[in-house]
KOLFIDO-863197 format. One record per atom (N, C-alpha, C, O, CB): residue in three letters; x, y, z. Coordinates in steps of 0.2 Angstrom, whole numbers, plus 5000, padded with zeros to 4 digits. Each point is the difference from the previous one (the first is absolute). Glycine has a CB too. Example, Ala and Ser with C-alpha at 12.3 -4.5 7.8 and 13.67 -1.06 7.14 Angstrom:
<sites>
ALA506649725039ALA499650065000ALA500450065000ALA500549995003ALA498649955003SER500750114990SER500450065001SER499650055003SER500350065001SER500349914989
</sites>
This chain:
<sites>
UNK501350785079UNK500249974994UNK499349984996UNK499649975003UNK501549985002UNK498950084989UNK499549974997UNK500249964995UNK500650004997UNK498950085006UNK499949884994UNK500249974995UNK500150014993UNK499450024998UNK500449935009UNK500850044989UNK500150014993UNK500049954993UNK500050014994UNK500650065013UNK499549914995UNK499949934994UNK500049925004UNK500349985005UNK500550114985UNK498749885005UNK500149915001UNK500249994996UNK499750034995UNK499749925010UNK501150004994UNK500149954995UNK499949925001UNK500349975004UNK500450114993UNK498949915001UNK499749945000UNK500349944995UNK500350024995UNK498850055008UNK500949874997UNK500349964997UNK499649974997UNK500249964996UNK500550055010UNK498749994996UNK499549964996UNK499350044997UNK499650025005UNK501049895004UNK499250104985UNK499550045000UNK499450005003UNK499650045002UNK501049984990UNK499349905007UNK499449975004UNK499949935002UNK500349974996UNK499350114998UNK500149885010UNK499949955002UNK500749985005UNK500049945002UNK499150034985UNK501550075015UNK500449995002UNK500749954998UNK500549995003UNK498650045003UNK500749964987UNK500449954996UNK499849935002UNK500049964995UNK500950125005UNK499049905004UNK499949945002UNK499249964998UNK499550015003UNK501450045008UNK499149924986UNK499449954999UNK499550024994UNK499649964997UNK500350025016UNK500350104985UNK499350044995UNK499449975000UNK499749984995UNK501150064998UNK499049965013UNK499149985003UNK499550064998UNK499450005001UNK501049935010UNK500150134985UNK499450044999UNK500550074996UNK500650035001UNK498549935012UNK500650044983UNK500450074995UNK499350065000UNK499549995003UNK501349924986UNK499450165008UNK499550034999UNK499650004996UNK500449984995UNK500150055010UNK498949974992UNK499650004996UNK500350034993UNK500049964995UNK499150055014UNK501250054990UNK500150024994UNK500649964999UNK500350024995UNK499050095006UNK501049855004UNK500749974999UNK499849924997UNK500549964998UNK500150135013UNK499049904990UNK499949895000UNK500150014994UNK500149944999UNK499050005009UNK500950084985UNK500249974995UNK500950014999UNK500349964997UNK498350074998UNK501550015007UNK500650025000UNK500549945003UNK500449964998UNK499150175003UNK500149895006UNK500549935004UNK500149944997UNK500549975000UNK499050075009UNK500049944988UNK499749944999UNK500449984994UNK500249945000UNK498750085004UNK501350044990UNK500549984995UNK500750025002UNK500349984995UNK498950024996UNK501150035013UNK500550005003UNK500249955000UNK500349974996UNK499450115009UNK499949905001UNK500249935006UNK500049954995UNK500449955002UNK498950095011UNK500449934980UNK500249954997UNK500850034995UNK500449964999UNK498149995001UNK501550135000UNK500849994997UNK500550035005UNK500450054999UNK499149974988UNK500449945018UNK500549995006UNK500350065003UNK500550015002UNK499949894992UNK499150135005UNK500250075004UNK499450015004UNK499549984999UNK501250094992UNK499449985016UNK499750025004UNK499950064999UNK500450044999UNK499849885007UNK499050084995UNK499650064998UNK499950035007UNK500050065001UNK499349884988UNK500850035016UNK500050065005UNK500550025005UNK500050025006UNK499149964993UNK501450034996UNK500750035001UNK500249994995UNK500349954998UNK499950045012UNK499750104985UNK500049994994UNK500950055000UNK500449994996UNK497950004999UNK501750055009UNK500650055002UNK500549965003UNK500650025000UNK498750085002UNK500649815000UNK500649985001UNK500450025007UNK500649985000UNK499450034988UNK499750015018UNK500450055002UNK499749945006UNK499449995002UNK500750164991UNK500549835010UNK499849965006UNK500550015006UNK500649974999UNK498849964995UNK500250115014UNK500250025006UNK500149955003UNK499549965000UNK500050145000UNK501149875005UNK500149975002UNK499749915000UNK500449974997UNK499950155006UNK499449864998UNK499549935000UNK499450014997UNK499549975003UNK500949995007UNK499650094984UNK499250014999UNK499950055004UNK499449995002UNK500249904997UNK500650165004UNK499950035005UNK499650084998UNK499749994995UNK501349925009UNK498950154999UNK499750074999UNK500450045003UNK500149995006UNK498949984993UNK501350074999UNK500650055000UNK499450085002UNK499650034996UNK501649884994UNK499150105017UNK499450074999UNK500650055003UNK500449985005UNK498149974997UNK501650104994UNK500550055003UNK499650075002UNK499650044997UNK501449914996UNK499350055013UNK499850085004UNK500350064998UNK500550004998UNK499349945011UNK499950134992UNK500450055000UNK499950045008UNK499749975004UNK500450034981UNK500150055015UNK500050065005UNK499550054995UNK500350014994UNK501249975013UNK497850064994UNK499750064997UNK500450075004UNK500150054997UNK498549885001UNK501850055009UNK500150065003UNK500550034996UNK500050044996UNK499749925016UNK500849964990UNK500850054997UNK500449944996UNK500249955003UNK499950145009UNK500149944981UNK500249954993UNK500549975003UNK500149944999UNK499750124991UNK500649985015UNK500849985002UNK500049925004UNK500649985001UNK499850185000UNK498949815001UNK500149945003UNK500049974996UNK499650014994UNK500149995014UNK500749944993UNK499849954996UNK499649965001UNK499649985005UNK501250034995UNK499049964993UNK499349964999UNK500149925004UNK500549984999UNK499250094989UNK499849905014UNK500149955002UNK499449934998UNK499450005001UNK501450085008UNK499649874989UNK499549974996UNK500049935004UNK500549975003UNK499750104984UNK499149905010UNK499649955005UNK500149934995UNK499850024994UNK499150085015UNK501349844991UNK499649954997UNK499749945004UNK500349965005UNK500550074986UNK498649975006UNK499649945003UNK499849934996UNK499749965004UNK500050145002
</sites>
């Protein structure tokens, strides 16, 4: 199995505390986060608890099914 996609739920800092944005991001964040939105999870998209969704496939043979990991 290799792997095919993550989905992540958080784009950075893990959601929790924003102790750190990226450089080309700190202004962004910074007016975001005063108009009550979170800048790093701009897509909204959240895996279980905050979680990272990574799905596998098969390169041999299409006909297995994929099987996917959250951590």
């Amino acid at each position: 199995m290799v792997l095919l996609l993550t989905i992540a739920s958080w784009e950075w800092d893990g959601g929790e505390g924003h102790s750190w944005a990226p450089q080309e991001d700190q202004a962004a964040a910074l007016a975001s986060h005063y108009a009550g939105q979170d800048p790093s999870q701009p897509t909204r998209v959240e895996v279980g608890s905050t979680d990272n969704m990574q799905i596998y496939v098969c390169p041999a043979s299409p006909e297995h099914p994929h099987t996917d990991l959250i951590q």
